[in-house]
Each structure stands twice: as structure tokens, then as C-alpha cells.
C-alpha positions in Angstrom: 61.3 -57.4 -15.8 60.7 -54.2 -17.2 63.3 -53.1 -19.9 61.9 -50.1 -22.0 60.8 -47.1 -19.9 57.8 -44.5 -21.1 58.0 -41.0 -20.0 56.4 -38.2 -21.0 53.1 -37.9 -21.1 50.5 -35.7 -19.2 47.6 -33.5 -20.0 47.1 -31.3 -22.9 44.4 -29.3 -24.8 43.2 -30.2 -28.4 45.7 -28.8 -30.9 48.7 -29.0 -27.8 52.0 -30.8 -28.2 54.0 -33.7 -26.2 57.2 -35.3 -26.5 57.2 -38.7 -25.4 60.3 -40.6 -24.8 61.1 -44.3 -24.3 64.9 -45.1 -22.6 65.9 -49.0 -23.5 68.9 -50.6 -22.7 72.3 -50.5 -25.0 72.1 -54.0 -26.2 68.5 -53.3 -28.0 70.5 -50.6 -30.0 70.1 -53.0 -33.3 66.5 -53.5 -33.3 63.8 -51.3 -34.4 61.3 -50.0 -31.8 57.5 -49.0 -31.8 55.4 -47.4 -30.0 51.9 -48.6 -29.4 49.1 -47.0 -27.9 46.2 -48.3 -26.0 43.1 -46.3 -25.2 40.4 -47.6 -22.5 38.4 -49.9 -23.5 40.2 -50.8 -27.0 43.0 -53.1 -28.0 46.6 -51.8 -28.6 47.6 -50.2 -31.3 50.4 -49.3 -33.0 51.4 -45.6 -33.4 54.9 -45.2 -35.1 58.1 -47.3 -35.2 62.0 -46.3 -36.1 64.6 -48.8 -38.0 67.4 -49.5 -35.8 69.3 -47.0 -38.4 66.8 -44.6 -38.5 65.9 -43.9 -41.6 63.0 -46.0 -42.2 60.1 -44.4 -40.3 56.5 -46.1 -41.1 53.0 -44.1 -39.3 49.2 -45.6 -39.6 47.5 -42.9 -41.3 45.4 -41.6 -38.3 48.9 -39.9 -37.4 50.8 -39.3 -40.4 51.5 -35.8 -40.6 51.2 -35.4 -36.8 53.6 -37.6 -34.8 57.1 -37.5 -35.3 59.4 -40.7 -34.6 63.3 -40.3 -33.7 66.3 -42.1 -32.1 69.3 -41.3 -30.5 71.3 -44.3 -30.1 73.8 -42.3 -28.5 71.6 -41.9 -25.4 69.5 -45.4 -26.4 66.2 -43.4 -26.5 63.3 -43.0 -29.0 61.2 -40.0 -28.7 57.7 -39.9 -30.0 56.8 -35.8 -30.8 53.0 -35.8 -30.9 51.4 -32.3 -32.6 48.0 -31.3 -33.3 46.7 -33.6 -30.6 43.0 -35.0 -30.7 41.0 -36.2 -27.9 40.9 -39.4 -29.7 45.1 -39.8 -29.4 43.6 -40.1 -25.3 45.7 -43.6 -24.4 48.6 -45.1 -22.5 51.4 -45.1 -24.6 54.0 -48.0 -25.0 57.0 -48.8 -26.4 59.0 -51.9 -27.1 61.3 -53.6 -30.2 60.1 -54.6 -33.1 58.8 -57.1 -33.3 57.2 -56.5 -29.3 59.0 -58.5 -26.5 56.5 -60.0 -23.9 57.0 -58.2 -21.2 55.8 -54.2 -21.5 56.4 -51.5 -19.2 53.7 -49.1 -17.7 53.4 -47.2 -20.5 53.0 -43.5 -20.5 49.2 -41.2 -20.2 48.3 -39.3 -22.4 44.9 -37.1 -22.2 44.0 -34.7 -24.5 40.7 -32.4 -23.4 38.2 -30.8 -25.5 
């Protein structure tokens, strides 16, 4: 059973911008949650994740600087704001708690042309 949902995603030139955002249910409002990418061919990875306060926000380098990680627990959803987008960033994107429950949704596309 699915319990986080992606949205978000589409199509967007190199340089472009997307918001992504991930709805979960009120009773994960205590744990942190990630987001994870996973481009054809490769293995998941993850992307960015949020304390369930907030205020601890740890990237990989390959995005620091570019992606942006919030919360709002008021309406229990995370939002992943992606700038200065790469074809490389190209993937599904995920997200789930920290640390990952075993049953992820469909994930969100992202596609970023050249």
C-alpha cells in the first residue's frame, strides 16, 4: 500500500526549475523524510532529506547549492525545489521516511533536455 505520494515532475530545459512535492500521511509527521532518485539503468540514490523539525537538512554534493529541501507539517508535505537543473538530475524521483519504509510509491519524472 502506497503511503507517500510524488508529484511534480515533468520536462524541463538545462538551467530550468521544478518543485517537487511528496504528500504523506499525518502519523509520519515525526519522522524525517528523503528523497531519492533513480535514473535508468542505475541504482537509487539519495538526493536530500528533512528532520522531522526541520532544521537539519543534509544534500550529497552533486546537489548542494541546487536543490532545496522543506516541510510543512501543517499540510504533511515535503517539497523538493530543484534549480539549475542538469541532464544528469534525468530520474524518477522518490520519497519516503528515514530510514526508507519498504513499500515506495511511483515516484515522480523528471527530464531535463540539452
Amino acid at each position: 500500500q502506497v503511503q507517500l505520494v510524488e508529484s511534480g515532475g515533468g520536462l524541463v530545459q538545462t538551467g530550468g526549475s521544478l518543485r517537487l512535492a511528496c504528500v504523506y500521511p499525518g502519523r509520519f509527521r515525526t519522522y524525517a523524510t528523503a528523497w531519492f532518485r533513480q535514473a535508468p539503468g542505475k541504482d537509487r540514490e539519495f538526493v536530500a532529506a528533512i528532520s522531522w523539525s526541520g532544521d537539519r537538512t543534509p544534500y550529497p554534493d552533486f546537489v548542494q547549492g541546487r536543490f532545496t529541501i522543506t516541510r510543512d507539517h501543517t499540510k504533511t508535505i515535503v517539497f523538493l525545489q530543484m534549480n539549475s537543473l542538469k541532464p544528469e538530475d534525468t530520474a524518477v524521483y522518490f520519497c519516503n521516511t528515514v530510514p526508507p519504509r519498504p513499500n515506495w510509491g511511483n515516484g515522480t519524472l523528471v527530464t531535463v533536455s540539452s
